[in-house]
DSSP file (Angstrom, degrees, kcal/mol; ACC not computed):
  #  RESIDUE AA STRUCTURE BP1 BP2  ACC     N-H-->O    O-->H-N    N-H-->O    O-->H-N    TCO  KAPPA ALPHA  PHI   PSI    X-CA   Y-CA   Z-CA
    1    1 A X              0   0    0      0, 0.0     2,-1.0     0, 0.0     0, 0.0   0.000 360.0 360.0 360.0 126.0  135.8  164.5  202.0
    2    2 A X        -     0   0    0      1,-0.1     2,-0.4     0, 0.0     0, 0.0  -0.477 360.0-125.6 -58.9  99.1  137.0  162.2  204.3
    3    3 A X        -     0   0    0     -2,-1.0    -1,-0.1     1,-0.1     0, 0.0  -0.334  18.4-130.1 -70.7 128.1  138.0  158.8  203.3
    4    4 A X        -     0   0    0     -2,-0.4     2,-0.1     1,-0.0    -1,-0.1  -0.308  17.8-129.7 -76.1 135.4  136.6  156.0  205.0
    5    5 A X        -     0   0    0      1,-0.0     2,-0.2    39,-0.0     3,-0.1  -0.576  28.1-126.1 -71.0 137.9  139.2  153.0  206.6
    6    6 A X        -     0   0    0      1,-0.2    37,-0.2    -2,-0.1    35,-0.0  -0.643  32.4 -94.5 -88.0 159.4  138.1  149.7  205.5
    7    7 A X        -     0   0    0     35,-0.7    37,-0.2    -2,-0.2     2,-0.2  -0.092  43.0 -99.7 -78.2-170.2  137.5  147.1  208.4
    8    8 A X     >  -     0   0    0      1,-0.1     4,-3.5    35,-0.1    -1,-0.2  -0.344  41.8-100.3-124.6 159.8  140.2  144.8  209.3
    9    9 A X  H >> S+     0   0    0      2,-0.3     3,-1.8    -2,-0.2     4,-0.6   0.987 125.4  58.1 -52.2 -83.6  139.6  141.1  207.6
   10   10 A X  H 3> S+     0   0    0      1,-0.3     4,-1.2     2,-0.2    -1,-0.2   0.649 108.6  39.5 -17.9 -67.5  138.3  140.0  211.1
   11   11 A X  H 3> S+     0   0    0      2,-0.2     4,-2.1     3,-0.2    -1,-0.3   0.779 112.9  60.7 -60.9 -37.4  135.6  142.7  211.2
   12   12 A X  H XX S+     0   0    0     -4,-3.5     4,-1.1    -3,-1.8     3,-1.1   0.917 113.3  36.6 -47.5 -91.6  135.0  141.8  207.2
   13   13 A X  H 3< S+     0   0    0     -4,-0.6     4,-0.4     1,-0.3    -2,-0.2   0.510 113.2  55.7-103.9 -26.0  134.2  138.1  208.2
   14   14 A X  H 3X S+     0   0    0     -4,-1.2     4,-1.9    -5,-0.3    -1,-0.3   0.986 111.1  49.9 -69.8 -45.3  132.1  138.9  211.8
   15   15 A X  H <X S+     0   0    0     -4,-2.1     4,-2.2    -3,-1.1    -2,-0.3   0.929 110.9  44.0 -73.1 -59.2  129.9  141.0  209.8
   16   16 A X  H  X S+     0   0    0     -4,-1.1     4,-2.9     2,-0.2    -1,-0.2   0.814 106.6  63.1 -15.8 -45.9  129.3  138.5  207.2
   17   17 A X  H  > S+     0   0    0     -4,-0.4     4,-1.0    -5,-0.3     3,-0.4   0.969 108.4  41.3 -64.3 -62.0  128.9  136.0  209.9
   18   18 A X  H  X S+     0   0    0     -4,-1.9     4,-2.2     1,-0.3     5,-0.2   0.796 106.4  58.0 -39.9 -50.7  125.7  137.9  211.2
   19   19 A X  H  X S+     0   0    0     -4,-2.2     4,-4.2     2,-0.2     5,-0.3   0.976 111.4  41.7 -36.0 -65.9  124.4  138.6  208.3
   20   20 A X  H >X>S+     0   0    0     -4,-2.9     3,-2.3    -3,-0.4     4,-2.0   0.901 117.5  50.6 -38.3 -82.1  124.4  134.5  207.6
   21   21 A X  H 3<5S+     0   0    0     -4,-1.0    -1,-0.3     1,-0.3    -2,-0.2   0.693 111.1  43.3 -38.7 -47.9  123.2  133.9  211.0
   22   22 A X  H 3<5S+     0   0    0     -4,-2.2    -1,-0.3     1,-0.2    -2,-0.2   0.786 118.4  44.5 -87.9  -9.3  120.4  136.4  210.8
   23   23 A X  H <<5S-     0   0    0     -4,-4.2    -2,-0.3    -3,-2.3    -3,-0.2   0.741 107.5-124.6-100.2 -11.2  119.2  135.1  206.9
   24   24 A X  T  <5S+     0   0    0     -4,-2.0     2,-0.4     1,-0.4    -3,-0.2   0.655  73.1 128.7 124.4  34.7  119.6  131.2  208.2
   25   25 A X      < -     0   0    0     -5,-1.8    -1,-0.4    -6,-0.3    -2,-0.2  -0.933  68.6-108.9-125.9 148.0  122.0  130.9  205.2
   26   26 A X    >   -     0   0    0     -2,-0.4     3,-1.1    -6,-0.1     6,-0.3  -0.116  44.4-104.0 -50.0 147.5  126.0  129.4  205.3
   27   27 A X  T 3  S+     0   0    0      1,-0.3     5,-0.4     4,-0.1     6,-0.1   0.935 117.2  59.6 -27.2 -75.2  128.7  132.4  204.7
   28   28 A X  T 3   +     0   0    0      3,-0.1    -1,-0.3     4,-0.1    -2,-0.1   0.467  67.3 116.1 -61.6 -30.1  129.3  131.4  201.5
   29   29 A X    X   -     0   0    0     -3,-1.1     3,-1.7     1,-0.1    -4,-0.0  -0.180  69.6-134.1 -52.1 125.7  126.0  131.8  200.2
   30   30 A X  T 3> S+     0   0    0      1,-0.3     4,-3.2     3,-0.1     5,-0.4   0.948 102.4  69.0 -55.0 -54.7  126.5  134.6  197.6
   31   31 A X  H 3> S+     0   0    0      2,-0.2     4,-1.2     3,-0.2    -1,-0.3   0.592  91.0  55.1   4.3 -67.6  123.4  136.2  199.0
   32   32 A X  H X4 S+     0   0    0     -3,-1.7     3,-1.7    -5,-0.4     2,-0.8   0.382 109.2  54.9 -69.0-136.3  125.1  137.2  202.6
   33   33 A X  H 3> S+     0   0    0      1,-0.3     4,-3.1     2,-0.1    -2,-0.2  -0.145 106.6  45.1 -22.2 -62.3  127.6  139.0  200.4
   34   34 A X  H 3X S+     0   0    0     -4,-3.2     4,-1.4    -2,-0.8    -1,-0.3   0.812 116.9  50.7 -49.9 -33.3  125.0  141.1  198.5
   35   35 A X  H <X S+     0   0    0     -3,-1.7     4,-2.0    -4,-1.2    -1,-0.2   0.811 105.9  48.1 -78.5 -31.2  123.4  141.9  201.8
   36   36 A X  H  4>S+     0   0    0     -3,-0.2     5,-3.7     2,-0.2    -2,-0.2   0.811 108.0  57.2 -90.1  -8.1  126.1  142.9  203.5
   37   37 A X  H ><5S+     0   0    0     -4,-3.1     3,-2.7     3,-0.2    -2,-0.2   0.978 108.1  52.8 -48.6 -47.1  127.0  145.4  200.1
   38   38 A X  H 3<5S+     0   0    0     -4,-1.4    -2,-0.2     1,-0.3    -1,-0.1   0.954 105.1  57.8 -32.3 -58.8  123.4  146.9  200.8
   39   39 A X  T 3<5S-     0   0    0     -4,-2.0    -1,-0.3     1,-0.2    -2,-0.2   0.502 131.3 -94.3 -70.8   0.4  124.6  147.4  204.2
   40   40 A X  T < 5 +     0   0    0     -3,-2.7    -2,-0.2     1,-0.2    -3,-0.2   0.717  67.4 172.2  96.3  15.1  127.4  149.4  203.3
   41   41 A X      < +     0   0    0     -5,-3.7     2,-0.2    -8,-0.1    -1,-0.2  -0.213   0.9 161.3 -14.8 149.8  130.3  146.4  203.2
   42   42 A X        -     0   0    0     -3,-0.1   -35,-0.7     2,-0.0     2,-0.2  -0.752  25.4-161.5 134.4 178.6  133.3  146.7  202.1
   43   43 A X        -     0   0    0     -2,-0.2     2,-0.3   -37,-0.2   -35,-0.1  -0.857  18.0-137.2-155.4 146.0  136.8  145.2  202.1
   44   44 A X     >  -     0   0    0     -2,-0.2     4,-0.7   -37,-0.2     3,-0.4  -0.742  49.7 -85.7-104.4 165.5  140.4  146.8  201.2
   45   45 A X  T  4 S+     0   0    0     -2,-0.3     4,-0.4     2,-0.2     5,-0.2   0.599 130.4  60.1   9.4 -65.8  142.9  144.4  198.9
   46   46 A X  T >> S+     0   0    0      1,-0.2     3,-1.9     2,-0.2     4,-1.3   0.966 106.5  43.5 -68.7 -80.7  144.2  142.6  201.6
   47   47 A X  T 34>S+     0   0    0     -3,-0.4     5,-1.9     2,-0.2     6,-0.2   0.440 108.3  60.8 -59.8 -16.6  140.2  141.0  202.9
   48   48 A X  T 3<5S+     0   0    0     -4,-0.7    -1,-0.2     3,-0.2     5,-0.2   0.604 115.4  33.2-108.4  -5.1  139.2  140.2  199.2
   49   49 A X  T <4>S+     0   0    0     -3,-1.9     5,-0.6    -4,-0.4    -2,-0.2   0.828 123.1  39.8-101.4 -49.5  142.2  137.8  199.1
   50   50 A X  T  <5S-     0   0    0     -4,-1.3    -3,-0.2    -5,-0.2    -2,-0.1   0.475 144.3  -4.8 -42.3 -18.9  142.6  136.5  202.4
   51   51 A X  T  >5S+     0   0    0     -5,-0.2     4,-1.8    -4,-0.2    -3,-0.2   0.493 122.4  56.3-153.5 -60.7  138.5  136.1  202.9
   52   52 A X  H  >XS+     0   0    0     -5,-1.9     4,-3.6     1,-0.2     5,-0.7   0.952 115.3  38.2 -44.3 -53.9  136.0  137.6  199.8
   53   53 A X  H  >5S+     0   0    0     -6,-0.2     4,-1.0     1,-0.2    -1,-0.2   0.887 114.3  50.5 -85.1 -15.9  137.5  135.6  197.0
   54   54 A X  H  4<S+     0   0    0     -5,-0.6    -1,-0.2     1,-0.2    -2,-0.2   0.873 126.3  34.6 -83.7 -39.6  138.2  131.9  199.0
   55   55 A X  H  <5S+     0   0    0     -4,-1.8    -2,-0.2     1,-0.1    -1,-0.2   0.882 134.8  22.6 -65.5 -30.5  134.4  132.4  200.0
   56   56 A X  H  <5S+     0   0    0     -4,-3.6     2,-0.4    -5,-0.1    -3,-0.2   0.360 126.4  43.0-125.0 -14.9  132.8  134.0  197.0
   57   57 A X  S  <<S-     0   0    0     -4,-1.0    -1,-0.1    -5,-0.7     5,-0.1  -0.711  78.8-157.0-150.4  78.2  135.3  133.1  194.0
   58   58 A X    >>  -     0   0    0     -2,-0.4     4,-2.3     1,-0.2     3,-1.7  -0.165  24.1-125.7 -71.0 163.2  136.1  129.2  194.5
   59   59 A X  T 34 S+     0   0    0      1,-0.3    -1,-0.2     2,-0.2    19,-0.1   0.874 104.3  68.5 -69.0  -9.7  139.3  128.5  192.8
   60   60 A X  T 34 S+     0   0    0      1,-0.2    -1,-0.3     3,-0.0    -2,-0.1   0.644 118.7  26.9 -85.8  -2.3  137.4  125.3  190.7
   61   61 A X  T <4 S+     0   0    0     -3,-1.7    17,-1.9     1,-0.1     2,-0.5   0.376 133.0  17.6-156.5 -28.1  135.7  128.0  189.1
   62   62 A X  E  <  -A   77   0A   0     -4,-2.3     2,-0.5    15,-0.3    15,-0.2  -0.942  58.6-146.9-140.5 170.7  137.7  131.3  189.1
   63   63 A X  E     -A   76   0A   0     13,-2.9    13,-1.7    -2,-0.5     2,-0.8  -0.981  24.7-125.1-139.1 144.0  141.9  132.2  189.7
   64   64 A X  E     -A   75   0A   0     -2,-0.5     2,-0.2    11,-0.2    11,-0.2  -0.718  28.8-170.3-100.4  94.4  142.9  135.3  191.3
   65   65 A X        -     0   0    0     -2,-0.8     9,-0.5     9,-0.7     2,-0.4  -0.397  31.1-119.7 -82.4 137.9  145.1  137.5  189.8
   66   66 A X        -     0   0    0      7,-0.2     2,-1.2    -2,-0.2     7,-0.2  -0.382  30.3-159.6 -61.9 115.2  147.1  140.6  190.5
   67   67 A X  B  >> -B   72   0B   0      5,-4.9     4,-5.8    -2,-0.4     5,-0.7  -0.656   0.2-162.4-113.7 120.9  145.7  143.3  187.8
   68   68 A X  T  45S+     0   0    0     -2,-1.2    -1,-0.2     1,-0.2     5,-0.0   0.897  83.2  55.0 -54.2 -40.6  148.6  146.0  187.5
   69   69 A X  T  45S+     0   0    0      1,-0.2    -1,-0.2     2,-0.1    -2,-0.1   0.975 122.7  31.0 -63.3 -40.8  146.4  149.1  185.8
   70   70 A X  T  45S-     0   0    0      2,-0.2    -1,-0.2     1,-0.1    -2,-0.2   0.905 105.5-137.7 -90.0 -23.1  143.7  148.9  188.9
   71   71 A X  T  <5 +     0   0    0     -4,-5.8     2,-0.3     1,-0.3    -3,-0.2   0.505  61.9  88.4 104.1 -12.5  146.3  147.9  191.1
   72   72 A X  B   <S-B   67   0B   0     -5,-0.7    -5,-4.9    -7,-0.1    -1,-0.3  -0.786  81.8 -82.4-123.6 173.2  144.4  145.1  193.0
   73   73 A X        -     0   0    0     -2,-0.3     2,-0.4    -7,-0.2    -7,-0.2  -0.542  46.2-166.4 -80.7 179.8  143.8  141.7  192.9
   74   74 A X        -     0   0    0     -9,-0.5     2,-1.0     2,-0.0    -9,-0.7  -0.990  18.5-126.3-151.6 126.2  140.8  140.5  190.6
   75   75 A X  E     -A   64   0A   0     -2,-0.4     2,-0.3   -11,-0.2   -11,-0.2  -0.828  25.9-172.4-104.7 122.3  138.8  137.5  190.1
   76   76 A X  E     -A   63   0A   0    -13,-1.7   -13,-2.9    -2,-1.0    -2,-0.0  -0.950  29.3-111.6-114.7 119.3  138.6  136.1  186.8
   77   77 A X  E     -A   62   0A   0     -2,-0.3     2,-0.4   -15,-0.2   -15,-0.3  -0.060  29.4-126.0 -50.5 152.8  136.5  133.4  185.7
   78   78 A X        -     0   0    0    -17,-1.9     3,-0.2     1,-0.1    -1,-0.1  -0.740  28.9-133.6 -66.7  97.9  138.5  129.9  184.6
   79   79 A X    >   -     0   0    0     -2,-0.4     3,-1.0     1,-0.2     2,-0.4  -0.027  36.9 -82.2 -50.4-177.1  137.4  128.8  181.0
   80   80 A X  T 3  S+     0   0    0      1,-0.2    -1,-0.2     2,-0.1   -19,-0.0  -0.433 117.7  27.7 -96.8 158.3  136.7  125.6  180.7
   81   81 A X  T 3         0   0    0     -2,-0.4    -1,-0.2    -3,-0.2    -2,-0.1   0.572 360.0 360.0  79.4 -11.3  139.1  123.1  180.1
   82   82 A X    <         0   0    0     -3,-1.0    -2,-0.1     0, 0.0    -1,-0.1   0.210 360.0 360.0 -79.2 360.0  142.2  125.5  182.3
């Protein structure tokens, strides 16, 4: 089976943008994220720091860490009071 190339950050963030633009809702709205999984989104490493997690995982509320067993980065919620 052939493994699929993930788009480039750029393409990650046009496709998002349509999405918004055609549900009348801001990027950020978790919502355009969910729609464009449906649609067969996705993102390498690289696009989920650089674009997913500063849209989708605000730092006041999660921090994004390198996790060595999977080998990517991860966002993990902040307790309260860190």
């Amino acid at each position: 089976m052939k493994e699929k190339i993930p788009p480039t950050t750029e393409q990650c963030r046009k496709q998002l943008e349509e999405i918004a633009k055609e549900m009348n809702l801001p990027i950020e709205d978790i919502r355009v994220y969910r729609q464009w999984g449906k649609r067969g989104g996705f993102f390498n490493d690289e696009t989920f720091v650089k674009l997913i997690a500063p849209l989708y995982c605000p730092s006041s509320k999660f921090k994004i860490e390198w996790n060595e067993e999977l080998g990517v980065h991860v966002a993990v919620r902040k307790v309260l009071g860190t």
